[in-house]
C-alpha positions in Angstrom: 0.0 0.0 0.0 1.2 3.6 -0.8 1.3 6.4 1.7 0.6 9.6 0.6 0.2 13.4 2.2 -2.1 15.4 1.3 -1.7 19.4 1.1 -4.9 20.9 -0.3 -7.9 23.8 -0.2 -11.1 22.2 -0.4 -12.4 23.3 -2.8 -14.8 21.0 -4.8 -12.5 19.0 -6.5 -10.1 18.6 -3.4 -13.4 17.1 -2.0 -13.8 14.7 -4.4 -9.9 14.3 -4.6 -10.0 13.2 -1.2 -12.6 10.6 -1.7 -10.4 9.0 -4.1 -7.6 8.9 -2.1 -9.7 7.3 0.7 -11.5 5.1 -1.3 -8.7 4.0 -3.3 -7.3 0.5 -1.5 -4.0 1.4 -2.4 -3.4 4.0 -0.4 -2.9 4.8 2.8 -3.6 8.9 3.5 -1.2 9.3 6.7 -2.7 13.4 6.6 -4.3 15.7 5.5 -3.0 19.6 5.7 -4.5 22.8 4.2 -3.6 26.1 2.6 -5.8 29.0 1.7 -6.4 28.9 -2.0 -9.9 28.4 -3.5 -11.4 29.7 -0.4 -10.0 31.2 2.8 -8.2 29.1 5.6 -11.0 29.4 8.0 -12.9 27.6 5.3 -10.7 25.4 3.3 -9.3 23.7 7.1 -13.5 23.3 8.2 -14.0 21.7 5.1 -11.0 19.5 5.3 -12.0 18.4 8.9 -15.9 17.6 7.5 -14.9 16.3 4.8 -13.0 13.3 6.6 -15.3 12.5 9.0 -18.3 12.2 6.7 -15.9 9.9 4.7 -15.0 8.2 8.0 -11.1 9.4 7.5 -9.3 8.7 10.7 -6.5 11.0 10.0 -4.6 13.7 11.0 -5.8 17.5 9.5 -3.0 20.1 10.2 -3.7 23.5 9.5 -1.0 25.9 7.5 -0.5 28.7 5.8 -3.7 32.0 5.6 -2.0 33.5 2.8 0.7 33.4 0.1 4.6 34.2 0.8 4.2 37.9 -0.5 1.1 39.0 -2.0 -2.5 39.5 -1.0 -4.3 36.4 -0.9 -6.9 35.9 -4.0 -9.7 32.9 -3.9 -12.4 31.6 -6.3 -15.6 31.8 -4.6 -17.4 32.4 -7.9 -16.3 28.5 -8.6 -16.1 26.7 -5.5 -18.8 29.1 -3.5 -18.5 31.1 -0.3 -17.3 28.6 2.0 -15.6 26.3 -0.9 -18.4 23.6 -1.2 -20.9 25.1 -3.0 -24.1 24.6 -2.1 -23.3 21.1 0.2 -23.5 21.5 3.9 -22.1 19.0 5.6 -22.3 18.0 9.2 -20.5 20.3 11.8 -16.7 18.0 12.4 -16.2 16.3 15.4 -12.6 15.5 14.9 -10.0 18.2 16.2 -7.4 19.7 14.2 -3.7 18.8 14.7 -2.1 20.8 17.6 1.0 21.2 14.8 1.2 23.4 12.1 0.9 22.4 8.5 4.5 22.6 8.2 5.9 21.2 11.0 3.6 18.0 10.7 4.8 17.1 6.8 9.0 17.7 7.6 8.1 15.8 11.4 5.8 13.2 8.8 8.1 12.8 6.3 11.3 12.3 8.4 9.6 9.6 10.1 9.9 7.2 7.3 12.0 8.8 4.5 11.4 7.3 1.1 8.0 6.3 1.4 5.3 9.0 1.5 4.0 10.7 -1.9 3.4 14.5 -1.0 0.6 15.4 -3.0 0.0 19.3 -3.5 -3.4 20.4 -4.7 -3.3 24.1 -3.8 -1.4 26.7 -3.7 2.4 26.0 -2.3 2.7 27.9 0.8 3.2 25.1 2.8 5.6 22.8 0.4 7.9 26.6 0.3 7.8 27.0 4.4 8.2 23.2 4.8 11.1 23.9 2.3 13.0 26.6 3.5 12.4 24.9 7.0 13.9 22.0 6.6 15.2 21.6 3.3 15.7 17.4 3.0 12.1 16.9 3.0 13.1 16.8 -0.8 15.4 14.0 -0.1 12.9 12.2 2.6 9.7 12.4 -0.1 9.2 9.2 -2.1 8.0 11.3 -4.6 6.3 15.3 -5.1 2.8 15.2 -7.1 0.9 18.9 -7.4 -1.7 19.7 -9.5 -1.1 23.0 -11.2 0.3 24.8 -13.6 0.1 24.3 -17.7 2.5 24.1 -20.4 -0.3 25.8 -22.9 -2.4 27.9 -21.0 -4.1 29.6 -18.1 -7.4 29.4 -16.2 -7.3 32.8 -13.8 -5.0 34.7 -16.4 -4.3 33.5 -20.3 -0.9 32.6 -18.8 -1.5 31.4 -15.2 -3.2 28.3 -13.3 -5.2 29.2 -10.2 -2.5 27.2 -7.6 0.4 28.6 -9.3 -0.9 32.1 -9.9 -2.2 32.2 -6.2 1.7 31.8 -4.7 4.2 32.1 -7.6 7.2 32.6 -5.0 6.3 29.4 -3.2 5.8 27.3 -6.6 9.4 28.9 -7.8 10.7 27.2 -4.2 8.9 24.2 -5.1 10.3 23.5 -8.6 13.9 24.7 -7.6 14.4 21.8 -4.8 16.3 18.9 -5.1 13.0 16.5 -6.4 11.9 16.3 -9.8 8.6 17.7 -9.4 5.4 15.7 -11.2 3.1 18.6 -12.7 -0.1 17.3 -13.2 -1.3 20.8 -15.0 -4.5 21.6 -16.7 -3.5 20.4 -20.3 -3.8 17.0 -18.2 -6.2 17.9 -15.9 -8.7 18.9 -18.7 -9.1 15.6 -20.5 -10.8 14.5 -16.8 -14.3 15.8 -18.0 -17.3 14.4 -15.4 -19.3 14.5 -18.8 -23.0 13.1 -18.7 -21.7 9.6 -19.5 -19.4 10.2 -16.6 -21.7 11.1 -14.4 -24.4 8.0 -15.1 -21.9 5.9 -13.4 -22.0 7.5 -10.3 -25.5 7.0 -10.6 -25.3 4.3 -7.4 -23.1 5.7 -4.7 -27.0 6.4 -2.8 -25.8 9.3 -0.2 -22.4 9.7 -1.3 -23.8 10.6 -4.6 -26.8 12.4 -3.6 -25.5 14.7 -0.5 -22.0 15.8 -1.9 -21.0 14.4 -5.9 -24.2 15.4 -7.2 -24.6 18.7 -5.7 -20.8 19.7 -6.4 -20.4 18.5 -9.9 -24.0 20.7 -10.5 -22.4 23.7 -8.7 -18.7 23.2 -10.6 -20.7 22.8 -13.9 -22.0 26.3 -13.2 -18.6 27.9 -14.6 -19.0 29.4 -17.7 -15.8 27.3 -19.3 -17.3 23.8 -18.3 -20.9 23.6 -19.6 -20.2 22.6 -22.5 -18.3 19.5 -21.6 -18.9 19.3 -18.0 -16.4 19.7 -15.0 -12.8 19.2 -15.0 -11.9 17.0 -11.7 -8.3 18.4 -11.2 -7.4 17.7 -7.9 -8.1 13.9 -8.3 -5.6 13.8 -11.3 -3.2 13.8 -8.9 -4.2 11.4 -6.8 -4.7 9.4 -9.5 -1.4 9.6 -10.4 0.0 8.5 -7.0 -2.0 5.3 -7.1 -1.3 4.5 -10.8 1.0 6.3 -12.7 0.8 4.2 -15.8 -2.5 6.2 -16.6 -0.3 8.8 -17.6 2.0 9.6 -20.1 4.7 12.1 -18.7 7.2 13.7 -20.1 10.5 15.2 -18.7 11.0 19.0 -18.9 12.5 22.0 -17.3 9.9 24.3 -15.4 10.7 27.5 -14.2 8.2 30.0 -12.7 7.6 33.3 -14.0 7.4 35.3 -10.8 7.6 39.3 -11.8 6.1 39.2 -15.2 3.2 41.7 -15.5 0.4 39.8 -17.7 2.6 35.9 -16.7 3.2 35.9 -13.4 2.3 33.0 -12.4 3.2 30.9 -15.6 5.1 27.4 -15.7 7.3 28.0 -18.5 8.2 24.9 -20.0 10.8 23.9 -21.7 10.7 20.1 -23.1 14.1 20.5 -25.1 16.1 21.1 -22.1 18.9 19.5 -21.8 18.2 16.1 -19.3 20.7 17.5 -16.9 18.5 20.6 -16.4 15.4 18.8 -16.3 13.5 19.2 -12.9 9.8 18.1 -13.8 8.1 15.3 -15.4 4.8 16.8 -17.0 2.2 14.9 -17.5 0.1 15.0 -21.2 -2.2 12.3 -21.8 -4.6 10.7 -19.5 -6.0 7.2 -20.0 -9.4 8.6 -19.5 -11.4 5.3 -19.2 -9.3 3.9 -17.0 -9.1 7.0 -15.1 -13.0 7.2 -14.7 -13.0 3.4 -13.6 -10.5 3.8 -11.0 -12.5 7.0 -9.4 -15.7 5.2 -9.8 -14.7 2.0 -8.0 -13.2 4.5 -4.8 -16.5 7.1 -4.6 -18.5 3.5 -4.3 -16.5 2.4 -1.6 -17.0 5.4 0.4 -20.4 5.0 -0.4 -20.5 1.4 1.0 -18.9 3.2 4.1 -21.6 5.7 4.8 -24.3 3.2 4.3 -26.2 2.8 7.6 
């Protein structure tokens, strides 16, 4: 079984990212730490601790980091709603937060057995920079770094910028220069993960999983204006997806950089696949096996249904 961390903003899609993750048997979530990004902290760490006990996660949820390194914090309300979930209110968390920081709990996590957690970013990088500049051999002590963000073609809150990247440009900049090659699940990927109408007959039997929380957030996420006619992208989960089987990717190695003072690109993962290989400090992922993909989120959101039966 693989071990994974989990840094994230829920956020819809980090919702149903961490469904997947918890429903997937071959993984073992050893935490769960947030980061303001599509909402605010307050928000994005209440939704977190919700989240996994309606799932029944018995995990730990560290809070981190209220606002990028340098600038004023920016969300995306308009996509995720006021308090990151849309229109879904689930019940009040029982579970209490982690008496350690987001940062201290991944370098204390990921000392403790070097080589075999997956840190999975799916928000902004605060905490992966702090972590960083903290205690810098985390990048030796991951068994691997995942994030969802960036693009090597475009941008979703500028033409040039994906939301996680543009939210915290210094932190992804810390990110990509460490010592790790860096798996960028971006949104040339993530966008080929459509939960079209076909998609979304097979989630048809997941009976309160589907009908309290998938349902209502994949109607409020098809809201946005650049997903009606195909239905939602499901990011977050790409990444998640890629920790538990990476051969539903194709990948490719580049060098990343990020543009940090640009005035219309700050933000933008500037890729450059003809690097030489000694510069190269990224695999980027391009194609997703998209059935398979679907069939392996599928198979986790009904056994998380199966665990909220009763």
């Amino acid at each position: 079984m693989k071990k994974i961390l989990i840094d994230c903003d829920p956020g819809i899609d980090d919702a149903l990212a961490l469904a997947l993750a918890h429903g997937s048997p071959e993984l073992e979530v050893v935490g769960v730490t947030t980061v303001s990004g599509n909402v605010a902290l307050a928000h994005t760490t209440d939704n977190a601790l919700r989240l996994c006990d309606y799932y029944g996660m018995d995990v730990p949820v560290a809070r981190g980091a209220g606002r990028p390194l340098v600038r004023a914090p920016r969300a995306a309300g308009h996509v995720h709603g006021a308090t990151g979930l849309g229109d879904v209110v689930l019940p009040a968390a029982k579970s209490e937060l982690s008496t350690q920081h987001a940062v201290d709990f991944i370098i204390d996590t990921l000392a403790a057995a070097p080589g075999e957690i997956s840190l999975t970013a799916i928000g902004p990088l605060t905490n992966i920079a702090l972590a960083l500049r903290k205690e810098p051999r985390i990048a030796e002590w991951a068994r691997q770094f995942v994030i969802m963000g960036g693009s090597y073609t475009r941008g979703n809150t500028t033409p040039a910028a994906e939301f996680n990247i543009h939210s915290d440009p210094e932190a992804a900049a810390v990110a990509f220069g460490a010592p790790w090659r860096t798996v960028m699940i971006g949104l040339d990927l993530t966008h080929q993960a459509r939960a079209t109408a076909a998609v979304r007959e097979r989630f048809g039997d997941l009976g309160r999983l589907g009908s309290e929380l998938v349902t209502p957030c994949l109607d409020f996420y098809g809201q946005h204006i650049s997903y009606r006619d195909e239905g939602p992208a499901i990011h977050d989960a790409c990444a998640i997806a890629y920790v538990i089987d990476p051969g539903l990717f194709e990948t490719v190695p580049a060098r990343v950089d990020v543009e940090t003072q640009g005035r219309f690109t700050a933000g933008m993962t500037v890729t450059d696949f003809r690097a030489p290989a000694e510069e190269h400090n990224a695999e980027v992922a391009t194609t997703l096996d998209v059935q398979r993909f679907w069939s392996l989120v599928a198979d986790a959101f009904r056994a998380v249904a199966r665990g909220l039966s009763g």
